[in-house]
Every structure is written in C-alpha cells, then in structure tokens.
N, CA, C and O of each residue as an XYZ file, in Angstrom:
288
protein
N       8.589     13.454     -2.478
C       7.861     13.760     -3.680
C       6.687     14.678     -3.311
O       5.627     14.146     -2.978
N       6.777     15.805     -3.339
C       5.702     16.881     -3.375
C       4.363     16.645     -4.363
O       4.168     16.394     -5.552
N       3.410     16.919     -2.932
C       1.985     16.628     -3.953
C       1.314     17.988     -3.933
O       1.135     18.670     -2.924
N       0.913     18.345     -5.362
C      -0.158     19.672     -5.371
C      -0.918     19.415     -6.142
O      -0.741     18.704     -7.131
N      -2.051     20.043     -5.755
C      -3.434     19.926     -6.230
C      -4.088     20.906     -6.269
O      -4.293     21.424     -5.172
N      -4.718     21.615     -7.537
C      -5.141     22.605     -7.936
C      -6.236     22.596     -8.087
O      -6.584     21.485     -8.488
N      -7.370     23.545     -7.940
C      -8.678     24.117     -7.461
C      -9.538     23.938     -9.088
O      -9.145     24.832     -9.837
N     -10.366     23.208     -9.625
C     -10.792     23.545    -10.696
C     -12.440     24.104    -10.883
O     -13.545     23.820    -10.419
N     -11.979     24.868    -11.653
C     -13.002     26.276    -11.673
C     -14.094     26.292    -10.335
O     -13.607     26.853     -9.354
N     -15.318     25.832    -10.167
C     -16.060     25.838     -9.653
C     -16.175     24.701     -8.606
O     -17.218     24.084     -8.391
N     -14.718     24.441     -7.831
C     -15.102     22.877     -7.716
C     -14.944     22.853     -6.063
O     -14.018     23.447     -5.512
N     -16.058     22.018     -5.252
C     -15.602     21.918     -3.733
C     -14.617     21.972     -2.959
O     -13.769     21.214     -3.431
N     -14.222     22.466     -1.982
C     -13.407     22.011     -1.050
C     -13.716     20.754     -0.903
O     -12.854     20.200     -1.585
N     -14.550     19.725     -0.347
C     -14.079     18.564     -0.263
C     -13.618     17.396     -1.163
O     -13.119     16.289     -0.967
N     -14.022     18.164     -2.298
C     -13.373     17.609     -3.779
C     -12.120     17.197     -3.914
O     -11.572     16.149     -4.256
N     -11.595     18.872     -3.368
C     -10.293     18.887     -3.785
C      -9.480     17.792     -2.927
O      -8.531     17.118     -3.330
N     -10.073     17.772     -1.648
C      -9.535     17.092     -0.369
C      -9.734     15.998     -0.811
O      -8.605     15.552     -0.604
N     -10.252     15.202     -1.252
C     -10.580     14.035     -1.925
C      -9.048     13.629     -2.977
O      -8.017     12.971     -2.833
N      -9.559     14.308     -3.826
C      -8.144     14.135     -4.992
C      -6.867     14.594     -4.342
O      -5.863     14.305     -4.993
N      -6.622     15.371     -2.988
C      -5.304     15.409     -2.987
C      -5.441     14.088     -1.609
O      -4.321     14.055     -1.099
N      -5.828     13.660     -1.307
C      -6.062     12.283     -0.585
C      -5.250     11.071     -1.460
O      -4.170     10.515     -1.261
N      -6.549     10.887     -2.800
C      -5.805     10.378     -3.385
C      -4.508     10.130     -4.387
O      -4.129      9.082     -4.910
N      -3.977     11.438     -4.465
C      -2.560     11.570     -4.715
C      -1.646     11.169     -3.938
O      -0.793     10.333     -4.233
N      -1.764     11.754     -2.862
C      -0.832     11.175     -1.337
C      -0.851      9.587     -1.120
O       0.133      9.015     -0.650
N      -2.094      8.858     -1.510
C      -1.899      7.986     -1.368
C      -1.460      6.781     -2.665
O      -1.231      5.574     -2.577
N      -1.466      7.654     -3.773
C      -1.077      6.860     -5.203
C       0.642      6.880     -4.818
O       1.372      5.892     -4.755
N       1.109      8.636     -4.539
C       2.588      8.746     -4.260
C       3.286      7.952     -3.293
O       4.515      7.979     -3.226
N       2.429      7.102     -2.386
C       2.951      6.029     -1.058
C       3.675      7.367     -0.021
O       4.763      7.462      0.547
N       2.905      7.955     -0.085
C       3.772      8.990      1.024
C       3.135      8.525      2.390
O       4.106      8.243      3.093
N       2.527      8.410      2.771
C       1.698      7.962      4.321
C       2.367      6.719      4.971
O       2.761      6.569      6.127
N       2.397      5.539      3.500
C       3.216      4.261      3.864
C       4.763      4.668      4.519
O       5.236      4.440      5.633
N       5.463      5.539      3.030
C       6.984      5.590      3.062
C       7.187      6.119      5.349
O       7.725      5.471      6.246
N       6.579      7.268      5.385
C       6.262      8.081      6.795
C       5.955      6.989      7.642
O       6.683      6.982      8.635
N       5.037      5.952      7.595
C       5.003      5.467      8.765
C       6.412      4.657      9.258
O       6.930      4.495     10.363
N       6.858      4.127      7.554
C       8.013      3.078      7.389
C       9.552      3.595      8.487
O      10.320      3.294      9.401
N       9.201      4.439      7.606
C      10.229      5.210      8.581
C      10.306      6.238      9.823
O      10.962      7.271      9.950
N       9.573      5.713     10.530
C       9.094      6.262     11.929
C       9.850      5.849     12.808
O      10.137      6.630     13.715
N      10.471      4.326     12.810
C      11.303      4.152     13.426
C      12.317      3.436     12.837
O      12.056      2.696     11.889
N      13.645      3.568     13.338
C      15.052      2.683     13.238
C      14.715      1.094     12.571
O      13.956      0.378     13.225
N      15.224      0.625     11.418
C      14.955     -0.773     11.244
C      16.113     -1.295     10.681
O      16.331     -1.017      9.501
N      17.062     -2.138     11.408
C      18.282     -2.600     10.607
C      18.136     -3.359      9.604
O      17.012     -3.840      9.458
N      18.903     -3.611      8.883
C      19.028     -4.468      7.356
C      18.902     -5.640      7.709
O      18.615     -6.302      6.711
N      18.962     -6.280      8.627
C      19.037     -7.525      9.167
C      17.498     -7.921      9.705
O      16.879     -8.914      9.324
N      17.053     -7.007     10.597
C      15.606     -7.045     10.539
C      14.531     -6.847      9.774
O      13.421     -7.313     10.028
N      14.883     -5.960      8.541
C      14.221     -5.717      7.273
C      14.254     -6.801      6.292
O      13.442     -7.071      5.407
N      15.568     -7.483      6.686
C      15.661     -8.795      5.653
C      14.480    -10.213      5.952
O      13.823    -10.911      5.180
N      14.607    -10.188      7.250
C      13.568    -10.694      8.142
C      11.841    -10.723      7.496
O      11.101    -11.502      6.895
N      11.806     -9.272      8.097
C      10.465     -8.999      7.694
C      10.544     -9.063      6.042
O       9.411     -9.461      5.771
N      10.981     -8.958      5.250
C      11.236     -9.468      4.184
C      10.155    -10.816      3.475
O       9.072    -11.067      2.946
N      11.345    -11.327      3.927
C      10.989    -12.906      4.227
C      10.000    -13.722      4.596
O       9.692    -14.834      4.167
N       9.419    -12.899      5.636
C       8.127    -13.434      6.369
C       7.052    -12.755      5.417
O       6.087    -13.414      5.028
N       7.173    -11.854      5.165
C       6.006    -11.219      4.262
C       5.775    -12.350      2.860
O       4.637    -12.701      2.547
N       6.699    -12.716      2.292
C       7.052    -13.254      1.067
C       6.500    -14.591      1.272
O       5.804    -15.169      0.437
N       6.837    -15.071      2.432
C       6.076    -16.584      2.468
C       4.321    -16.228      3.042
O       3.392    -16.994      2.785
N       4.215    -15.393      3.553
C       2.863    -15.423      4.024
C       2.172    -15.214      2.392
O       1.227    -15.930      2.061
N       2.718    -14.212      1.469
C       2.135    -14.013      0.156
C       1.868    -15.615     -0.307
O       0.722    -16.055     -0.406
N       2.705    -16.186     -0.495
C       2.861    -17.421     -0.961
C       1.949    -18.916     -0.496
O       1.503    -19.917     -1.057
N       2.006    -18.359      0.815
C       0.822    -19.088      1.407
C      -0.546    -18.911      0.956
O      -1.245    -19.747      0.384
N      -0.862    -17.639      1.304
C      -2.147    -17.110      0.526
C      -2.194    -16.991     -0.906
O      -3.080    -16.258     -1.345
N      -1.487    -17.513     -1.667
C      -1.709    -17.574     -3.066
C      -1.498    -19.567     -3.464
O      -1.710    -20.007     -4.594
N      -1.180    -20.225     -2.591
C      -1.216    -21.655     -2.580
C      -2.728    -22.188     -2.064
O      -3.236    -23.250     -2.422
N      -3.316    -21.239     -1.168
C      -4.871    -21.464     -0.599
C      -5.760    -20.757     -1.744
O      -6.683    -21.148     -2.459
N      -5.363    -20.064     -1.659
C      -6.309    -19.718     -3.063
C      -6.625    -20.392     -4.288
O      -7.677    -20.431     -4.926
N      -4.904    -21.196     -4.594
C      -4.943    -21.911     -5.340
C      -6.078    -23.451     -5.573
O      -6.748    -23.920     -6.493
N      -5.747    -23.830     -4.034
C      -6.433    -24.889     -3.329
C      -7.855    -25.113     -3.712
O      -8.462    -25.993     -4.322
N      -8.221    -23.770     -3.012
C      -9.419    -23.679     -3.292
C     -10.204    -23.126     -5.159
O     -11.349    -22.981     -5.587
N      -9.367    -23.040     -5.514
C      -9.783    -23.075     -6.681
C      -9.976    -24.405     -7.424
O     -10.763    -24.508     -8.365
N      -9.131    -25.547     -6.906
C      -9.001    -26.688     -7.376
C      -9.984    -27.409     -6.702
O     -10.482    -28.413     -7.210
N     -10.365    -26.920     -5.414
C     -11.439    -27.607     -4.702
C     -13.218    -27.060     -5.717
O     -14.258    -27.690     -5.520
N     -13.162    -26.140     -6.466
C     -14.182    -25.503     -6.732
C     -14.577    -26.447     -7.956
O     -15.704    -26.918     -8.107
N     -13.466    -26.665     -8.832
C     -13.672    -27.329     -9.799
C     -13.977    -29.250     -9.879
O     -14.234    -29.874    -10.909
N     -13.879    -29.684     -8.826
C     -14.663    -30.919     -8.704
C     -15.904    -30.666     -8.382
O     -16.706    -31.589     -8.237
C-alpha cells in the first residue's frame, strides 16, 4: 500500500515528515516489514497465535481483578 504525502502551501519539512510518519504507521507498513523479515510456518504462527491470545486474556482477567479489588 503506497503512502504519499503532499507539501501544503507553506508548510515544514519536518511537518511533512511527521504526517508521512504517521501514515506509514496508520497503513501498518513497518509492522507488516518487520513480520515478514523472516520465514514463519503456519504451524509456528498458529503457536504464536495462541500464546499472544492467552497472554491478552490474562491481562484483561488482572485488570479485571483489580478493578474488583478497587471497589471494596
């Protein structure tokens, strides 16, 4: 997905560098690039998958926790 970013009227170079920063990084292009930097089989992706999904889950059960701890 091609990102361009156009110069408006009177406006900085580091402006622009700014907003096309954050384009690149709204488009997930930096993520997608690192992702695929190297070889990852379906089997190991399913993996990491998985582990990501329970760690979410964890940290949203402590959070929970502690929310219930806040309210006594």
């Amino acid at each position: 997905m091609p990102v361009t970013v156009y110069a408006r009227g009177d406006e900085h170079p580091e402006e622009l560098l700014k907003r096309f920063r954050k384009q690149v990084a709204k488009a997930g292009i930096l993520s997608a690039v690192k992702r695929k930097r190297w070889y990852i089989s379906k089997s190991e992706l399913k993996r990491l998958k998985k582990k990501k999904a329970i760690r979410r889950l964890r940290r949203k059960l402590r959070k929970r926790m502690m929310m219930l701890k806040k309210k006594k």
